[in-house]
C-alpha positions as CSV (number, residue, x, y, z in Angstrom):
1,X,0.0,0.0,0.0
2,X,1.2,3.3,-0.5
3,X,1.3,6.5,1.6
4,X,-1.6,8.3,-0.3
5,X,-4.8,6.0,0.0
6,X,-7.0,5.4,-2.7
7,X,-10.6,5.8,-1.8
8,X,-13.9,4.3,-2.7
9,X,-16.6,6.1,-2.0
10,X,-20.0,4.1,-1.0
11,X,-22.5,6.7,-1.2
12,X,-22.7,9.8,-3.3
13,X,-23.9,12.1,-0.2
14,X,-23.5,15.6,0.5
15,X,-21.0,15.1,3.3
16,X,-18.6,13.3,1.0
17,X,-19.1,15.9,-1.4
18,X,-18.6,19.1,0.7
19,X,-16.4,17.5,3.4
20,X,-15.1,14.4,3.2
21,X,-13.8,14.5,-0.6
22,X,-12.2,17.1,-0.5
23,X,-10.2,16.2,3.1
24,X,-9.6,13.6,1.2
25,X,-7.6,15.4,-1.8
26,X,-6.6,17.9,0.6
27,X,-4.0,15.3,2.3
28,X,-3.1,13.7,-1.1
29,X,-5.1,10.5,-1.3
30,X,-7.6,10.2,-4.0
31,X,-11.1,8.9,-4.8
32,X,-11.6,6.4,-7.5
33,X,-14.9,5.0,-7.8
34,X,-18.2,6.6,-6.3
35,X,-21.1,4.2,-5.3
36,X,-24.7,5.0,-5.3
37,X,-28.1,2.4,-5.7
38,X,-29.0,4.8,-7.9
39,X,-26.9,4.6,-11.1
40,X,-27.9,8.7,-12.8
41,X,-27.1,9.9,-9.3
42,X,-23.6,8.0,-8.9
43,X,-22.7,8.5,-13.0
44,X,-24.3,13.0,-12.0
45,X,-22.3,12.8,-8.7
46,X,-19.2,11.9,-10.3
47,X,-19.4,13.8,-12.8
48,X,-19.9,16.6,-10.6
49,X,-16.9,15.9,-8.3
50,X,-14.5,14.5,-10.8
51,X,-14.1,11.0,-9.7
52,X,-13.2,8.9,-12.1
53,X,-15.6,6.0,-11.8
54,X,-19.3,5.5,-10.9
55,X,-20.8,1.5,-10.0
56,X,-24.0,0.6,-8.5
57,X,-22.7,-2.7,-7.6
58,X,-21.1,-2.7,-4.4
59,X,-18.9,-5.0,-4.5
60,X,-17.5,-3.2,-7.8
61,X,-16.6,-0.3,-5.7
62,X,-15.2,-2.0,-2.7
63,X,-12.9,-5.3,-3.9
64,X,-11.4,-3.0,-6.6
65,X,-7.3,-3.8,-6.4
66,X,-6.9,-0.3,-7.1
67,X,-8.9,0.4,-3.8
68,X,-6.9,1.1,-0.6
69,X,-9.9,2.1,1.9
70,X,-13.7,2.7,2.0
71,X,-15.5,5.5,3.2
72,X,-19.4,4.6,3.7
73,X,-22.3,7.4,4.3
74,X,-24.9,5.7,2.6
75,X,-28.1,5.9,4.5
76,X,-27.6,5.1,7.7
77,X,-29.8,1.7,7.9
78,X,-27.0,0.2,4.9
79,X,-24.3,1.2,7.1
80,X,-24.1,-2.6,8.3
81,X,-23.7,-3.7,5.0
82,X,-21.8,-2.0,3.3
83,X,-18.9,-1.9,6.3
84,X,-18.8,-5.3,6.2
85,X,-18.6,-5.7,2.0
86,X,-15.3,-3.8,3.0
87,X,-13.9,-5.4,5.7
88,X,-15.0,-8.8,3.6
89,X,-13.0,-7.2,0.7
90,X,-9.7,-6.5,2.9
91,X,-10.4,-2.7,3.0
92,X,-9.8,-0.3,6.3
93,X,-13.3,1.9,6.4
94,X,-14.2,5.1,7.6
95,X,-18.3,5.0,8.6
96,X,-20.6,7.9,9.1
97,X,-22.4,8.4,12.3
98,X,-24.7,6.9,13.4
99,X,-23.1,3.5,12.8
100,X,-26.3,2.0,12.6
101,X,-29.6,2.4,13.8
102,X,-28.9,-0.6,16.3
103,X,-26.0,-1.8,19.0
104,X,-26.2,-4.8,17.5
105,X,-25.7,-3.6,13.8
106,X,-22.6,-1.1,15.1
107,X,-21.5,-3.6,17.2
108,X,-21.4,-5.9,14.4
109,X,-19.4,-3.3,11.9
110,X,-16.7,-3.3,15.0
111,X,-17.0,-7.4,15.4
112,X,-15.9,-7.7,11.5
113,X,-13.9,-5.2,11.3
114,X,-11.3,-6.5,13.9
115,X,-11.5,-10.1,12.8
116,X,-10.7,-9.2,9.3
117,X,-8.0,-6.8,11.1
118,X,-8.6,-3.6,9.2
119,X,-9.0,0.0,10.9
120,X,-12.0,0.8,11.4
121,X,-13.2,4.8,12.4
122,X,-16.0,6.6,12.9
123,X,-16.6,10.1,11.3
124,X,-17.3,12.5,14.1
125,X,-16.2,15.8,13.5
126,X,-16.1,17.3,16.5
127,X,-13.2,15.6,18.5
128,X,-11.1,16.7,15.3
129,X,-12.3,20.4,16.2
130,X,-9.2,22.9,17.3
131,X,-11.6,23.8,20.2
132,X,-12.6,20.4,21.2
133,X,-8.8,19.7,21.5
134,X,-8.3,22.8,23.4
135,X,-10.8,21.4,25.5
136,X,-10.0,17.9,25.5
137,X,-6.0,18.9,27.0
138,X,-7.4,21.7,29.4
139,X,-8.8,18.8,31.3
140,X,-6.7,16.5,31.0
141,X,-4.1,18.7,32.5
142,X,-6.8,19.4,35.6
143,X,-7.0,23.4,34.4
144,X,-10.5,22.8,35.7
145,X,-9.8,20.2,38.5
146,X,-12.5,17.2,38.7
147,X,-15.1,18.4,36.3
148,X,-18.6,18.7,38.1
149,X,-20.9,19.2,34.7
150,X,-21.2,20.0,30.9
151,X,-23.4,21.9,28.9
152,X,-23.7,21.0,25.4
153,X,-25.6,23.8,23.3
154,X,-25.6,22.5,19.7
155,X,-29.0,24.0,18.1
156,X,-28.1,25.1,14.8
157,X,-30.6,25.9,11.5
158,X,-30.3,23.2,9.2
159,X,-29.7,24.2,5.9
160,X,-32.8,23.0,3.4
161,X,-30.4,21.0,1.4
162,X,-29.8,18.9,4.3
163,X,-33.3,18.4,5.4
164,X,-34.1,15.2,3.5
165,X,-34.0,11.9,5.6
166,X,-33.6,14.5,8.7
167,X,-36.7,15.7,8.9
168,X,-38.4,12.8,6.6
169,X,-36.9,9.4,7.8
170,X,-39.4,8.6,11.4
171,X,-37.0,5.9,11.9
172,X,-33.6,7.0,11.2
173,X,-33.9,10.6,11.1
174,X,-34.5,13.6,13.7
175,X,-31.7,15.7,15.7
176,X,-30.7,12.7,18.5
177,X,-29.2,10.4,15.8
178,X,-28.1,13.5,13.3
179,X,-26.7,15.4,16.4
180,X,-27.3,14.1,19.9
181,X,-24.4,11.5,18.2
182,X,-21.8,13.9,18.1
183,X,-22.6,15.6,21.4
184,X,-21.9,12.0,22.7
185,X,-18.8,11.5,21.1
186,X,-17.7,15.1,22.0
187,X,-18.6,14.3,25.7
188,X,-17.1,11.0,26.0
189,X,-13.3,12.6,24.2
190,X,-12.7,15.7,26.4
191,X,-14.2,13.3,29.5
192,X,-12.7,10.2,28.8
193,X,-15.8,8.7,30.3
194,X,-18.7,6.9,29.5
195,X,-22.6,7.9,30.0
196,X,-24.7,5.8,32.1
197,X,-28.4,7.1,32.0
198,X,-30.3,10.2,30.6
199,X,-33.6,11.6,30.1
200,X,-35.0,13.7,27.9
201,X,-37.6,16.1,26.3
202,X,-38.4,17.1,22.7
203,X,-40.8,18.9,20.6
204,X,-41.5,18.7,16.6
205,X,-40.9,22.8,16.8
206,X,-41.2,23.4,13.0
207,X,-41.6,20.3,11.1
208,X,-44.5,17.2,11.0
209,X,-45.6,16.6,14.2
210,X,-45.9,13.0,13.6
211,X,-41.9,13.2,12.3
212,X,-39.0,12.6,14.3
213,X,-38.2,15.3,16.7
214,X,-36.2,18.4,15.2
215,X,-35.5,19.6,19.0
216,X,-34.3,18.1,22.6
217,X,-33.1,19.0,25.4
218,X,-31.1,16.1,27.7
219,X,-30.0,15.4,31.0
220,X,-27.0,12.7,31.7
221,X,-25.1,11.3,34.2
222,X,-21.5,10.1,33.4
223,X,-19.3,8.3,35.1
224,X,-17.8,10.5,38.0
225,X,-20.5,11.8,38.7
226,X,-20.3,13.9,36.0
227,X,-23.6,16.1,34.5
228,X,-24.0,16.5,31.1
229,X,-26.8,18.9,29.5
230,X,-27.7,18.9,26.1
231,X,-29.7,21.4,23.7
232,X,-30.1,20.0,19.3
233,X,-32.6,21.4,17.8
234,X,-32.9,22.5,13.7
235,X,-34.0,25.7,14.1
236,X,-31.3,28.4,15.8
237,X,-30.1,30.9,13.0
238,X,-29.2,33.1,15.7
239,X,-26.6,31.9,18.5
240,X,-23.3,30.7,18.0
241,X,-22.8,27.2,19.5
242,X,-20.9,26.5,22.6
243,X,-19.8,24.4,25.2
244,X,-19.0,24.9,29.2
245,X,-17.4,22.8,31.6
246,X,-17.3,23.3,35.1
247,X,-15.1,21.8,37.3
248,X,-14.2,22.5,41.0
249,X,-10.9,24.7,40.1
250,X,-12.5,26.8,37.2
251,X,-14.5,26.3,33.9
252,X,-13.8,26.2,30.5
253,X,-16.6,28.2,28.0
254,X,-16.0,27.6,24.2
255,X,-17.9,29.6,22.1
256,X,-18.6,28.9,17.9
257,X,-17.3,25.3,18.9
258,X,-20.2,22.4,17.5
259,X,-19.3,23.0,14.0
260,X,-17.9,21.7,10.9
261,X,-14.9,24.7,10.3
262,X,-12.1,25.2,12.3
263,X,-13.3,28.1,14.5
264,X,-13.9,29.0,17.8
265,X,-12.2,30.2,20.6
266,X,-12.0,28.7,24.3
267,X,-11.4,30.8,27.7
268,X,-10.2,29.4,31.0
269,X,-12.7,31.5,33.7
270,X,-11.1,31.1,37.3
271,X,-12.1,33.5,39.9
272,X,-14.5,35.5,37.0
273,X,-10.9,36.2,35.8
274,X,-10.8,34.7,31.9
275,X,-8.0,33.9,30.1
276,X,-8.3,32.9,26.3
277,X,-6.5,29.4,25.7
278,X,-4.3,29.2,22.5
279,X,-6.3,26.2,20.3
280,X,-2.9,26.0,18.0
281,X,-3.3,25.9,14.6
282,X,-6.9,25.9,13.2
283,X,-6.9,22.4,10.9
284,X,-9.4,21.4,8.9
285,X,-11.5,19.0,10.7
286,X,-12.0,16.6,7.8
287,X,-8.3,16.7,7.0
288,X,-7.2,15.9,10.8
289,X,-9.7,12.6,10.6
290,X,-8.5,11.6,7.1
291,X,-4.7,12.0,7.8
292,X,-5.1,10.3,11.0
293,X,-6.8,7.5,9.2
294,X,-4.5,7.2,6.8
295,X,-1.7,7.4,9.6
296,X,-3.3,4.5,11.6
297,X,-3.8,2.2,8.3
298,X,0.1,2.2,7.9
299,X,0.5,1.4,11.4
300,X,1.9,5.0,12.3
301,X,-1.0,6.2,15.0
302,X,-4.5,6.0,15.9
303,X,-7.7,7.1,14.2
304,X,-9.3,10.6,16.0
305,X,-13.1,8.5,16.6
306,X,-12.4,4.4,16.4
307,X,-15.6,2.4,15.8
308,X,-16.2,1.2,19.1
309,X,-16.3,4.8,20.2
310,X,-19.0,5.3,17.5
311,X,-20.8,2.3,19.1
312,X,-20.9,4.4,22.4
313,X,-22.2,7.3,21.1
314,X,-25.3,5.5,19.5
315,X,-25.8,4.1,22.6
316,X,-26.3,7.2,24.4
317,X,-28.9,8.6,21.2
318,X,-30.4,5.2,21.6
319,X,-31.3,5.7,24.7
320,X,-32.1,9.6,24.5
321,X,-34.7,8.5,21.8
322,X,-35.9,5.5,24.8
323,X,-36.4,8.5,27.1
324,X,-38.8,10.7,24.9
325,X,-40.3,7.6,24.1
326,X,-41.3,6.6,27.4
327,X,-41.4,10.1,29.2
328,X,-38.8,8.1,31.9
329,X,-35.1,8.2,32.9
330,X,-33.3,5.4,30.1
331,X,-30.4,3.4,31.1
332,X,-27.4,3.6,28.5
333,X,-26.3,0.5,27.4
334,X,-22.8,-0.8,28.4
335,X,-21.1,-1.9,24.9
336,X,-16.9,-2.7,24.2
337,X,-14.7,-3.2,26.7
């Protein structure tokens, strides 16, 4: 294999199109085939993004021997699948979040995965984020001293292109498995911890009442006896994001933080005194999961999210979405080692 991967895509989404193909180029791998169900949207796609080949057949796209690693964000109920076509195939995979729309699919991705012994990672963003780093080091150097609780404010206006299965899907769609995920898997990096019960609330605010919620508000308690508040919703063109932690020798505030670009700042508050931590340089998110990728398939490092982490974080939305279900307190399921 050589230093620069070469990519298959499974799944002609917008995310590989405005994030995860051009990460892709950006650290000098390329994409050689694009895979799609639907063969005018694969052949349009490609043609759009200039990759070279389009298949509808999956194993076309996955066994090629010009084919060094698979990255899948096909609808999130294939997700199973098509991970394990690539692990099958000999291929490392990079898998959109939610792994699945069941522990016992994800767990099954991560199962295959490791017998077949390729790398397997999960893309959320956010542990890749300059600020989340910032964030993720301020605590483990005890800036903050034991952390007491975390406040997650990720509401956001989803941008009508992206609506789709979101709003549409009552099964895999709605704001806990689009972005209650990454609040998770946010969580669980800068803690290092693992959620062990939650409850929630949630509204249809603006779209079918009868669809999957677009906002929700949780309530969780970690290991450590660690608090951890959550706000998604779809429909916030206003306020930045952000995330605090307080701890019982100061807190941490990072504003512009839940997002996709490399922005954001982060202040250490002790005493009402703030100080503005230095986040060091401002990488691409995308780029820092795909070079790490690439740096774990050669053996060189780790991958930023691994696929047992992704199983944790759909544990915690599984049971956010067992919460509003029930109007009751929902135990998080213990998954991995």
């Amino acid at each position: 294999m050589t230093s620069h991967l070469r990519w298959a895509l499974v799944g002609a989404s917008d995310i590989a199109a405005t994030k995860v193909l051009p990460a892709i180029r950006a650290v000098g791998d390329t994409a050689v085939v694009v895979r799609s169900g639907d063969a005018g949207h694969a052949a349009a796609w490609a043609g759009a993004h200039d990759v070279p080949e389009a298949v509808t057949e999956l194993r076309a796209a996955v066994e090629r021997d010009d084919v060094d690693a698979v990255y899948v964000s096909s609808v999130n109920s294939r997700h199973r699948e098509h991970v394990e076509a690539a692990a099958a195939a000999g291929k490392p995979v990079l898998a959109e979040k939610p792994l699945a729309l069941s522990l016992e699919d994800a767990q099954a991705m991560v199962d295959v995965c490791r017998a077949a012994g390729v790398v397997m990672a999960t893309n959320h963003h956010l542990p890749a984020s300059p600020t989340h780093r910032a964030l993720k080091s301020a605590v483990r150097d005890g800036l903050v001293g034991q952390v007491r609780a975390v406040r997650v404010h990720h509401a956001v206006q989803l941008p009508a292109r992206l609506s789709g299965w979101r709003i549409d899907d009552p099964v895999g769609g709605g704001v806990v498995l689009d972005v209650t995920v990454h609040d998770a898997a946010a969580a669980a990096a800068i803690l290092g911890t693992r959620a062990l019960e939650v409850t929630a609330v949630g509204l249809n605010q603006d779209n079918d009442p009868a669809g999957p919620f677009d906002a929700v508000m949780t309530g969780a308690i970690w290991e450590d006896g660690v608090l951890v508040q959550t706000h998604d919703a779809y429909n916030n063109p206003h306020l930045p994001t952000s995330l605090h932690i307080l701890g019982t020798e100061g807190a941490l505030v990072a504003d512009d933080c839940n997002t996709g670009d490399p922005v954001g700042t982060v202040t250490l508050w002790r005493d009402h005194i703030a100080e503005q931590l230095d986040l060091g340089p401002r990488e691409d998110l995308y780029e820092v999961t795909v070079q790490a990728f690439g740096a774990a398939v050669r053996g060189e490092g780790d991958v930023v999210v691994n696929g047992e982490d992704g199983v944790r974080s759909l544990a915690v939305s599984l049971a956010v979405l067992e919460s509003l279900r029930t109007g009751t307190r929902a135990r998080v399921t213990p998954t991995g080692s």
